[in-house]
N, CA, C and O of each residue as an XYZ file, in Angstrom:
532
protein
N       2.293     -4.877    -23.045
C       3.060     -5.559    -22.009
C       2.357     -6.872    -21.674
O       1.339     -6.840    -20.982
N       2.962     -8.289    -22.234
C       2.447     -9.371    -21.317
C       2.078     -9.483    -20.271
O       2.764     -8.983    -19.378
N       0.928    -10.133    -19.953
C       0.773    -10.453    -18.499
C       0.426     -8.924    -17.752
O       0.381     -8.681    -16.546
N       0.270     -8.278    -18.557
C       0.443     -6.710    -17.471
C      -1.081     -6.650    -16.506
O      -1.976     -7.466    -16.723
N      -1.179     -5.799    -15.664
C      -1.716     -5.859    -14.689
C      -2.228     -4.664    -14.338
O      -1.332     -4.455    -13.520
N      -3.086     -3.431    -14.230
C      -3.587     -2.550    -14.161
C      -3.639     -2.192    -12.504
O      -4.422     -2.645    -11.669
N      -2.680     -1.350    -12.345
C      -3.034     -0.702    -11.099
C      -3.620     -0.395    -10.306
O      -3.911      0.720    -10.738
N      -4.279     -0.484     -9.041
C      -4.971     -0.912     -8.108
C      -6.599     -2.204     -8.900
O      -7.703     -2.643     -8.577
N      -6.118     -2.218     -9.446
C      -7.462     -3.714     -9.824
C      -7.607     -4.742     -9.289
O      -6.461     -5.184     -9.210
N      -8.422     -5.611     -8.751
C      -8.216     -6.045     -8.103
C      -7.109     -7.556     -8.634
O      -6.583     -8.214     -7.737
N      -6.851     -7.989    -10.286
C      -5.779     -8.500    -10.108
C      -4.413     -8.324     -9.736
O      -3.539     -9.176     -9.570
N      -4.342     -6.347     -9.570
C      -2.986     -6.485     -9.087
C      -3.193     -6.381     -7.474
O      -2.129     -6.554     -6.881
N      -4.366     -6.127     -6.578
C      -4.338     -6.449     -5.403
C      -4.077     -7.927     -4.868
O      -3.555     -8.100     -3.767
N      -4.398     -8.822     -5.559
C      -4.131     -9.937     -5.415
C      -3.161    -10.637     -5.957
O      -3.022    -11.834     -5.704
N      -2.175     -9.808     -6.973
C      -0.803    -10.756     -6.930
C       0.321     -9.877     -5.853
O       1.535    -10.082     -5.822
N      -0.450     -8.834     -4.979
C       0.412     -7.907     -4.438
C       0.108     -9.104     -2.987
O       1.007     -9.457     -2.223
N      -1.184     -9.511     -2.899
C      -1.421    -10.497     -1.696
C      -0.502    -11.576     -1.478
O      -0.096    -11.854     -0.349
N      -0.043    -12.404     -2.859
C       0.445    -13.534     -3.077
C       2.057    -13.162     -2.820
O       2.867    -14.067     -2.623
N       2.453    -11.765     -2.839
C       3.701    -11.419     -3.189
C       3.840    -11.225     -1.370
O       4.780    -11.746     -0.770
N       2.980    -10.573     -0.794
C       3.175    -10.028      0.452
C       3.310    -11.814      1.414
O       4.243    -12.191      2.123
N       2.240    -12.438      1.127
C       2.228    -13.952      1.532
C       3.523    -14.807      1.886
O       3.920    -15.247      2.966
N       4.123    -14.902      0.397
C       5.316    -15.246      0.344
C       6.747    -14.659      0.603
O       7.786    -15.263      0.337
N       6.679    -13.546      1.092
C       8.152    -12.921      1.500
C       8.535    -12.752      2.745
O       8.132    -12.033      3.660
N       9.460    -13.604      2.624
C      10.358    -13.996      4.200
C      10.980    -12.338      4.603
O      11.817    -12.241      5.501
N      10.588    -11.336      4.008
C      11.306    -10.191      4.499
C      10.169     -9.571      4.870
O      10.809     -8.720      5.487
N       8.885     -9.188      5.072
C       7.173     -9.218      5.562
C       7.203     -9.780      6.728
O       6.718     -9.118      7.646
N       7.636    -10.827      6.974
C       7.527    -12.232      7.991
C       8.087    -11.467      9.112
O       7.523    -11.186     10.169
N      10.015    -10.985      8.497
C      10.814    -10.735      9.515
C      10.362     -9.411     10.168
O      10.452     -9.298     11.390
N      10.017     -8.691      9.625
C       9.301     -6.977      9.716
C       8.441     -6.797     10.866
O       8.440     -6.108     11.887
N       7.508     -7.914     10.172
C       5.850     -8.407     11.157
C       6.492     -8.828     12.233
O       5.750     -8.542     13.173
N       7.568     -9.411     12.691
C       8.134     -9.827     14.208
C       8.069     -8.385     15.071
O       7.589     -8.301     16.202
N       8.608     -7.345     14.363
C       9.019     -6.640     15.445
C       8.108     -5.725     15.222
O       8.199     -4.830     16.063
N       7.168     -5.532     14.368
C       6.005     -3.861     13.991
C       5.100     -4.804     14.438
O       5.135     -5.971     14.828
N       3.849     -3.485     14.169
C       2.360     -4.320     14.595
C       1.619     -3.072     13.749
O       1.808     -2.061     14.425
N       1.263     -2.915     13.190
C       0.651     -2.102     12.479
C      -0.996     -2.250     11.648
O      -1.283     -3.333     11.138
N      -1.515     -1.636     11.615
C      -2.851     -1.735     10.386
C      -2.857     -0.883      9.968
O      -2.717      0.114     10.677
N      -3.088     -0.713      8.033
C      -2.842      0.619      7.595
C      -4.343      0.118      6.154
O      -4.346     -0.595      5.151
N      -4.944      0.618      6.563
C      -6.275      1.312      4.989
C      -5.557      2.105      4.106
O      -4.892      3.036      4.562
N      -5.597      1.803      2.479
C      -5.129      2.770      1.832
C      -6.710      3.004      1.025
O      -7.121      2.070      0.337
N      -7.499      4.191      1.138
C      -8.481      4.362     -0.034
C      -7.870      5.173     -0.901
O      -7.081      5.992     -0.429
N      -8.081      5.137     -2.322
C      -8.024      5.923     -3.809
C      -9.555      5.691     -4.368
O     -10.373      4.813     -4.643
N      -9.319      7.327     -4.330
C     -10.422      7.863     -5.124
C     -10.644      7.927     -6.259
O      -9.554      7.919     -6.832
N     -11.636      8.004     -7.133
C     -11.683      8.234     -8.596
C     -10.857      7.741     -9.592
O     -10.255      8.278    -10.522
N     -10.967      6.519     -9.167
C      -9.877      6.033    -10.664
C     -10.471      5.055    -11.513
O     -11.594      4.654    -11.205
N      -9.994      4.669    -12.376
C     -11.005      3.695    -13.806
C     -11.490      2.582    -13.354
O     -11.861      1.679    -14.105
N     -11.541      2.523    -12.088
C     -12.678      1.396    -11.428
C     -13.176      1.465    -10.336
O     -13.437      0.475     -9.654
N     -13.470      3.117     -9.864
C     -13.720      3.743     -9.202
C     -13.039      3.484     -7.543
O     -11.973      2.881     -7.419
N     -13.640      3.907     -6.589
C     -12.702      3.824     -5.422
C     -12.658      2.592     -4.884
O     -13.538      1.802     -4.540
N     -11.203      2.555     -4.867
C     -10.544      1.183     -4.330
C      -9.754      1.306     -3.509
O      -8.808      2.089     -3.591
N     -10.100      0.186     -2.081
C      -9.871      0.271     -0.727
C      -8.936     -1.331     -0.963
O      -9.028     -2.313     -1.699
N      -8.040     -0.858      0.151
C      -6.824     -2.312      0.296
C      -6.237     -1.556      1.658
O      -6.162     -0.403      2.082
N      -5.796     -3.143      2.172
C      -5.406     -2.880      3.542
C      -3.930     -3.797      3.554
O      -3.809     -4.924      3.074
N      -2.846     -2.994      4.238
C      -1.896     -3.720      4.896
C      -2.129     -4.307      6.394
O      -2.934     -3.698      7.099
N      -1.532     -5.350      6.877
C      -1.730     -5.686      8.342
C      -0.411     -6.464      8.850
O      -0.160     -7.557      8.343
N       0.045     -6.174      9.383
C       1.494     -6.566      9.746
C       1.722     -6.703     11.566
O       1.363     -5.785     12.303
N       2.279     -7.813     12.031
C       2.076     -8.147     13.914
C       2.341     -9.336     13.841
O       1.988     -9.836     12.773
N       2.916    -10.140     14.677
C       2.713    -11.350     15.409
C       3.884    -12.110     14.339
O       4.582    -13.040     14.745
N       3.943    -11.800     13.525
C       5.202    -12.313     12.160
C       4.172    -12.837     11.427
O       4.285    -14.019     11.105
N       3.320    -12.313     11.131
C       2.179    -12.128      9.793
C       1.671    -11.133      9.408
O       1.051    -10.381     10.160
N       1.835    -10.929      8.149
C       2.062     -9.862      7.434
C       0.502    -10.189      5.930
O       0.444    -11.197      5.225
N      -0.477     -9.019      5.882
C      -1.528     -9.640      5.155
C      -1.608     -8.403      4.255
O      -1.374     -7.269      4.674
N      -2.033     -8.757      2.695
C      -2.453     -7.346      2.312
C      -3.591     -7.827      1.732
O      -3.945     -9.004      1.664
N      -4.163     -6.821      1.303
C      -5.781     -7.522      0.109
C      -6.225     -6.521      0.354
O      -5.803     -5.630      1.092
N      -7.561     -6.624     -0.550
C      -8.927     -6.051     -0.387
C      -9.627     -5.347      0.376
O      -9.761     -6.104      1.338
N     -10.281     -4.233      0.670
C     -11.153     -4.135      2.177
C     -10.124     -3.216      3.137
O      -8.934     -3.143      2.831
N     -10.457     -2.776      3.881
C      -9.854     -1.889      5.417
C      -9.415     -2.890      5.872
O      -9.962     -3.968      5.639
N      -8.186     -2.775      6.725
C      -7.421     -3.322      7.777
C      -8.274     -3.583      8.678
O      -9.346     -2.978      8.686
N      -7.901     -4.780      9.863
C      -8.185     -4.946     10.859
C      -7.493     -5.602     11.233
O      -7.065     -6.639     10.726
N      -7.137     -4.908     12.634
C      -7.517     -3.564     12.978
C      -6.905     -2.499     12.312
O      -5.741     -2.543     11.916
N      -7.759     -1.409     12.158
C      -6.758      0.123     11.663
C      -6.316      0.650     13.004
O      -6.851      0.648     14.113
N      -5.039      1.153     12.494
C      -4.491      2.094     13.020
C      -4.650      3.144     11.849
O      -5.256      4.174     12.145
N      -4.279      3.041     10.826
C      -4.114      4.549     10.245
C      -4.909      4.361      9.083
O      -5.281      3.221      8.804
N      -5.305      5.591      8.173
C      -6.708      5.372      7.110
C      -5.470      6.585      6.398
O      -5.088      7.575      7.023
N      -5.068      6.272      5.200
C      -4.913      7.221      3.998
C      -6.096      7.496      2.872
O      -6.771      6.623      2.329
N      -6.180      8.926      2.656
C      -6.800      8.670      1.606
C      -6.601      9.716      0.868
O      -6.424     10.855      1.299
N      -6.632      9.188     -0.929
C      -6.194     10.130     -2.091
C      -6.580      9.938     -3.446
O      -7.409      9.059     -3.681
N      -5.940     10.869     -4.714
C      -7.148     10.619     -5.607
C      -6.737      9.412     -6.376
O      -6.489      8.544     -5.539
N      -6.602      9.078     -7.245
C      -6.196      8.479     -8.473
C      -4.806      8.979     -8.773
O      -3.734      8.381     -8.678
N      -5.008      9.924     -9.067
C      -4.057     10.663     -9.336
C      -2.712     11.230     -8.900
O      -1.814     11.521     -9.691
N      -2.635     11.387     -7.348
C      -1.662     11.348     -6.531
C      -1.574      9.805     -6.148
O      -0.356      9.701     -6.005
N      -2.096      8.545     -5.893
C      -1.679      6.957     -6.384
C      -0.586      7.209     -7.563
O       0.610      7.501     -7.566
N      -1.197      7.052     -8.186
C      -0.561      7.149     -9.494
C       0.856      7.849     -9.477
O       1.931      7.285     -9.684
N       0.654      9.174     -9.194
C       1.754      9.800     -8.960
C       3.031      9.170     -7.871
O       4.259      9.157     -7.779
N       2.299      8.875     -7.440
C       3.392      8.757     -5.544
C       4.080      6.810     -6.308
O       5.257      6.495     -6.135
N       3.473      6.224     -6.765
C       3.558      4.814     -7.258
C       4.819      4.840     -8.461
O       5.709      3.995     -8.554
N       4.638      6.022     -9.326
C       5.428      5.773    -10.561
C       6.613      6.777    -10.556
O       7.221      6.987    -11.606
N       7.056      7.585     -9.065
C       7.656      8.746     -8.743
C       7.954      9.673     -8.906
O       9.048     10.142     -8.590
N       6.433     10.614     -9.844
C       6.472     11.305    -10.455
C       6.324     12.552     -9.141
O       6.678     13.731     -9.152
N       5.735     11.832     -8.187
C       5.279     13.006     -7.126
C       5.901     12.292     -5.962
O       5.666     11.093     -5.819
N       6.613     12.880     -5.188
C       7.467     12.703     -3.918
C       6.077     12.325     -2.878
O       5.133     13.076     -3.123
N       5.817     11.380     -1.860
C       5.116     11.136     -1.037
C       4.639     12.191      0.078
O       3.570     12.653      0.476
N       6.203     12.340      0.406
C       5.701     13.379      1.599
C       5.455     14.522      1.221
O       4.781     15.244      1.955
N       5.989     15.060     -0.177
C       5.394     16.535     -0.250
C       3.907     16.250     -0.508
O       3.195     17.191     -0.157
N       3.269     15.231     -1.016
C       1.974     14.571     -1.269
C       1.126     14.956      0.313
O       0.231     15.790      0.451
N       1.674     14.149      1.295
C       0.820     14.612      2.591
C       1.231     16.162      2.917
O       0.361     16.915      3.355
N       2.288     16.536      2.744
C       2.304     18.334      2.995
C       1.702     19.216      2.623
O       1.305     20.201      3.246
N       1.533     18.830      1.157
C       0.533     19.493      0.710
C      -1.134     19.168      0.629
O      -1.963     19.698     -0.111
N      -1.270     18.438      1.334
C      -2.287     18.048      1.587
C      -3.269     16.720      0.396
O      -4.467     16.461      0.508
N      -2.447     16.194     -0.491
C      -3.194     15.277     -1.105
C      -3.361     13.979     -0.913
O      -3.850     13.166     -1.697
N      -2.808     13.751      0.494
C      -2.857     12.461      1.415
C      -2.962     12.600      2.139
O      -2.087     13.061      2.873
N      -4.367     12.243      2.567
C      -5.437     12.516      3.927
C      -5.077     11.354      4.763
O      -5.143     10.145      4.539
N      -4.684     12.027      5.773
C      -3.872     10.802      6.829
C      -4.687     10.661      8.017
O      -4.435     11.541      8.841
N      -5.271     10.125      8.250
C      -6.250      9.649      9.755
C      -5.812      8.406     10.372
O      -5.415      7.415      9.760
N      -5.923      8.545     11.703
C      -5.592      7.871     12.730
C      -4.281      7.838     13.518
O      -3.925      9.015     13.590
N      -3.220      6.913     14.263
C      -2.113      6.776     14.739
C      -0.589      7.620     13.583
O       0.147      7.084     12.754
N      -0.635      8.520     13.885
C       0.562      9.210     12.802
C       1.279      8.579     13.616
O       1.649      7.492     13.171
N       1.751      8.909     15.002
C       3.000      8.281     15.360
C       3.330      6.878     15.573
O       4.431      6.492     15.965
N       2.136      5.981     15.246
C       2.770      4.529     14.813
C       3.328      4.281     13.648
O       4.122      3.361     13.449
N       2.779      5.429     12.465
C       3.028      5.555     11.050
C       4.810      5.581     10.745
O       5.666      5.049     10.039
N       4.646      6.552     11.773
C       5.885      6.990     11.668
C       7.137      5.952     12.677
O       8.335      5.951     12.396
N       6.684      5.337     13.555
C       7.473      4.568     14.331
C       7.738      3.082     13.182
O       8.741      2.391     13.363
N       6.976      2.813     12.317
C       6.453      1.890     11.038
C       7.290      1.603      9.801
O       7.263      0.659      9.011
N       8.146      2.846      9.878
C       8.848      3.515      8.168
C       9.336      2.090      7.557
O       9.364      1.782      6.365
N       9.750      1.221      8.786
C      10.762      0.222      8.278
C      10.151     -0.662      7.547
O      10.870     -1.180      6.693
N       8.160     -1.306      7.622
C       7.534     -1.407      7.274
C       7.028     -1.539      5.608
O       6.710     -2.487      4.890
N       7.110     -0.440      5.468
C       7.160      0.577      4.275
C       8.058      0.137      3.423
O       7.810     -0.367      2.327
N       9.359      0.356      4.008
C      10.566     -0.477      3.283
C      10.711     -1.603      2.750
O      11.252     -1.799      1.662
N      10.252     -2.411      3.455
C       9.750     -3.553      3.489
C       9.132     -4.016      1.711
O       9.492     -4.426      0.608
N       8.054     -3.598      2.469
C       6.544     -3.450      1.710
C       6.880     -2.965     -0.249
O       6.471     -3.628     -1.203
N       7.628     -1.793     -0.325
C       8.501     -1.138     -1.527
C       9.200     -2.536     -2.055
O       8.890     -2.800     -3.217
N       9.964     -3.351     -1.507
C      10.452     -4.246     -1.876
C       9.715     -5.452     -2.619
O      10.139     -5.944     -3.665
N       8.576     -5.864     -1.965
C       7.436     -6.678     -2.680
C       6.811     -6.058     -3.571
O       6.352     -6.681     -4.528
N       6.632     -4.495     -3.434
C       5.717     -4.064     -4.955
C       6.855     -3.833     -6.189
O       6.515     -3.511     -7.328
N       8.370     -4.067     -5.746
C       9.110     -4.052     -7.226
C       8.844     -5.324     -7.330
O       9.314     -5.348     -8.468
N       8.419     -6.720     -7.121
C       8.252     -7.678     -7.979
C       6.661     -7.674     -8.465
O       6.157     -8.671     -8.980
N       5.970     -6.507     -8.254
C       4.949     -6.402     -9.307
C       5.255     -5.284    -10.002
O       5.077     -5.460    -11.208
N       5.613     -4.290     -9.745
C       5.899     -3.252    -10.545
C       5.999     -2.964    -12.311
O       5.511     -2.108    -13.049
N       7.184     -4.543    -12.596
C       7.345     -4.102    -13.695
C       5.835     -4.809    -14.979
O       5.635     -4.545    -16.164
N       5.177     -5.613    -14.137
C       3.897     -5.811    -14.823
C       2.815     -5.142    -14.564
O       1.792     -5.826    -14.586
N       2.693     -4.081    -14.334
C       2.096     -2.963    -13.601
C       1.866     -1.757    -14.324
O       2.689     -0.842    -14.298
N       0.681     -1.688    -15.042
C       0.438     -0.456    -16.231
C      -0.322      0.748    -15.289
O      -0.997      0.304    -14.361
N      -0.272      2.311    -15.449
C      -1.325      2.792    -14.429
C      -1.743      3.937    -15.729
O      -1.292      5.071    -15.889
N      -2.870      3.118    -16.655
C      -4.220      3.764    -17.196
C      -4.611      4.048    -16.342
O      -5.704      4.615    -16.322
């Protein structure tokens, strides 16, 4: 695949930055949420890699590193990433069954969903350059 891009690395954290940067639908989101969300993954081919969403004020940031501020800390292996990313594994049965360790504000998480929505929309314009060795 040209141009392809390896899953959580940090070049696809940073065209996911450039993607989140530029979308007037992030912007509109960030008006009305306020959120900080840490995602850590464990054990994967470049070992654990931390990225943060941050969304408030009608700025909307993703990258590298823990949020600030957090409200909420996920954390999971490689493997459920992987899974929950390419929809091989449903999300929420992922936290039901316990392979998404959820800490901090659940009910901002959940007041947030629209967020999320959001957010799904900017990772299909990385998606399809997006390999997950």
């Amino acid at each position: 695949m040209a141009g392809a891009i390896r899953y959580l690395s940090l070049a696809w954290i940073d065209a996911l930055t450039r993607e989140v940067a530029a979308s007037e639908q992030m912007r509109e989101i960030a008006d009305r949420y306020t959120i900080g969300v840490t995602q850590l993954v464990t054990d994967g081919p470049e070992g654990d890699v931390t990225y943060h969403l941050v969304v408030g004020d009608g700025d909307a940031r993703f990258g590298a590193g823990a949020a600030e501020p957090e409200d909420v800390k996920m954390e999971q292996s490689w493997d459920t990433a992987v899974g929950v990313a390419t929809g091989t594994l449903n999300a929420q049965d992922a936290f039901i069954n316990g392979n998404i360790r959820l800490y901090g504000d659940q009910q901002k998480l959940l007041d947030s969903q629209p967020v999320f929505g959001a957010l799904d929309a900017v990772f299909a314009a990385v998606r399809d350059r997006t390999t997950y060795e």
